[in-house]
N, C-alpha and C positions, 0 to 999 in steps of 0.2 A: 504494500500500500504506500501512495507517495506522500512523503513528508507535506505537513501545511506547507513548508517555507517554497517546497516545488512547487506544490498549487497554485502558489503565489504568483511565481516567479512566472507559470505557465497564464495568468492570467492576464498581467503586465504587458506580456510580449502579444497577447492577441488580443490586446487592449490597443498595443501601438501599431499591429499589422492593420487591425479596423480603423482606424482612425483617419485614414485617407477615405474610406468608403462610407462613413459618418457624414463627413463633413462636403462630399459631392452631394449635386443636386438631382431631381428629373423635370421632366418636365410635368404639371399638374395632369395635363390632358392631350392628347396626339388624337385628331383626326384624318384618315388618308382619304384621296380621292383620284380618281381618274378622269384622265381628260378625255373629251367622246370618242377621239381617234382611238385610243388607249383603249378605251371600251368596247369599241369596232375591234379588233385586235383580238383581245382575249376570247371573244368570242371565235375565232379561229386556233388557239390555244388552248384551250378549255376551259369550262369555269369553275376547276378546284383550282387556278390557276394566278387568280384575282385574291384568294386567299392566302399562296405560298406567298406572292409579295406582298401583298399587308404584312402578313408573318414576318416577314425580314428586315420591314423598315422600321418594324413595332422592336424588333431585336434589337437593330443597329443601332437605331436613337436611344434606347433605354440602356445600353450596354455605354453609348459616347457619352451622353447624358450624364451617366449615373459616375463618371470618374474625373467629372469636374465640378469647382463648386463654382456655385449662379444664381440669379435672384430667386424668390419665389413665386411664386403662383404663374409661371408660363405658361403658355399653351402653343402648341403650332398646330399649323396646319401643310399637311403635303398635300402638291400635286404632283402627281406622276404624268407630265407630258410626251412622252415619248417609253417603248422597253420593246423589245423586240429580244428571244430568245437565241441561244448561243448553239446548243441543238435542239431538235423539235421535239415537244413537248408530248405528251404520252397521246394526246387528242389526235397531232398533225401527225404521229406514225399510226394512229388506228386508221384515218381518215385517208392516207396515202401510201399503199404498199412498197411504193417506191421509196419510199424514205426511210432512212435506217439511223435508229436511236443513237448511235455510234458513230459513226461514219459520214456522216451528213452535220454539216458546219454552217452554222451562219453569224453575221456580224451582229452580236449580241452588244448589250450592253442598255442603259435607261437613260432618262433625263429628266430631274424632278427640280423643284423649287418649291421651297419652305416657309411659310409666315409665320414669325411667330410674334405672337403678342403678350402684353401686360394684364394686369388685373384688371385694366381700364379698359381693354378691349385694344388699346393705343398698338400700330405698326412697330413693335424695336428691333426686327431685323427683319430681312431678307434674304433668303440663301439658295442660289441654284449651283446645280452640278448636271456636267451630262459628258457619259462616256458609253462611249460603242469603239470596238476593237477597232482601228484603221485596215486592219487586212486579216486573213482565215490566220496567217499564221502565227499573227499575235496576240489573237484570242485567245482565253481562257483556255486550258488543257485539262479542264474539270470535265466529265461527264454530264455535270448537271446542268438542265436546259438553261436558267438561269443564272451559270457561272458569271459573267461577264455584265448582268444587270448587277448581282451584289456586290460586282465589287465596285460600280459604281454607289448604291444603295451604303454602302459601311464608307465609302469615301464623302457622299453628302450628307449622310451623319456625324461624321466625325467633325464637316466645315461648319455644320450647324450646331453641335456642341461647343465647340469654337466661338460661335456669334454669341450665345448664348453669355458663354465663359467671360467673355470681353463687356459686357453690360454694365453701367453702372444700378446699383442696386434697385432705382423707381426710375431711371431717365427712358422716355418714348421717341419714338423716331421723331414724332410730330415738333415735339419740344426742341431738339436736338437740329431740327431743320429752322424752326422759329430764331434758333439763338443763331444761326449762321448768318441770317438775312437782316438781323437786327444790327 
């Protein structure tokens, strides 16, 4: 049985390992959305498909989010303007024999853009990101159809944790644009 003074000593040290992840924030509330092309789209993709990326951007933001510290009560909102798949998606191989889950490459990658607001409902940032592979061969060499959107997805999470990070604790974009002009 360990001594108190281990228990201690064990308690300390994962007092001081948590202590980074205390003191990061999230954000209050994430709403995602799609833009109509985006939506035109998945429906060629499938529609469990609309949910693996909610899934990932709900991951990504909460995973960048959660390992910095930033005001409270944020909220963002994504849109997803653009995401095209890296290989085709379980739908585009049932739907076309010719296509092979493997073998069959396309220039994946997304393009989303982020609001996020204050308690006041106030603009205090803005964050877009968008990447699609330039060519087959320097896309993703993931399996997975959406290889090459997440890495865009965890790259415009990480910019918009970033935005967030940089905030002064109540200032709105609104305010922030008033003082520049005054």
């Amino acid at each position: 049985m360990p001594s108190l003074l281990h228990v201690g000593r064990i308690s300390l040290v994962a007092g001081l390992l948590l202590a980074p992840v205390l003191l990061a924030g999230q954000l209050s509330a994430i709403t995602i959305d799609f833009a109509p092309r985006v939506t035109t789209k998945l429906q060629r993709y499938g529609a469990a498909e609309a949910a693996t990326l909610r899934s990932a951007i709900l991951a990504a933001l909460a995973r960048e989010t959660g390992r910095v510290a930033m005001p409270a009560n944020l909220v963002a909102t994504v849109m997803v303007q653009d995401v095209a798949p890296t290989h085709p998606t379980a739908k585009q191989v049932s739907d076309d024999p010719a296509v092979d889950a493997v073998r069959t490459k396309y220039l994946g990658g997304a393009e989303l853009i982020g609001y996020v607001r204050d308690a006041n409902q106030h603009v205090v940032a803005v964050v877009t990101y968008r990447h699609f592979a330039p060519t087959l061969v320097q896309g993703s060499a993931s399996l997975d159809p959406w290889a090459d959107a997440r890495l865009a997805i965890d790259q415009f999470a990480a910019k918009l944790a970033a935005a967030c990070r940089d905030l002064p604790a109540s200032e709105s974009l609104r305010s922030r644009n008033r003082a520049r002009t005054t």
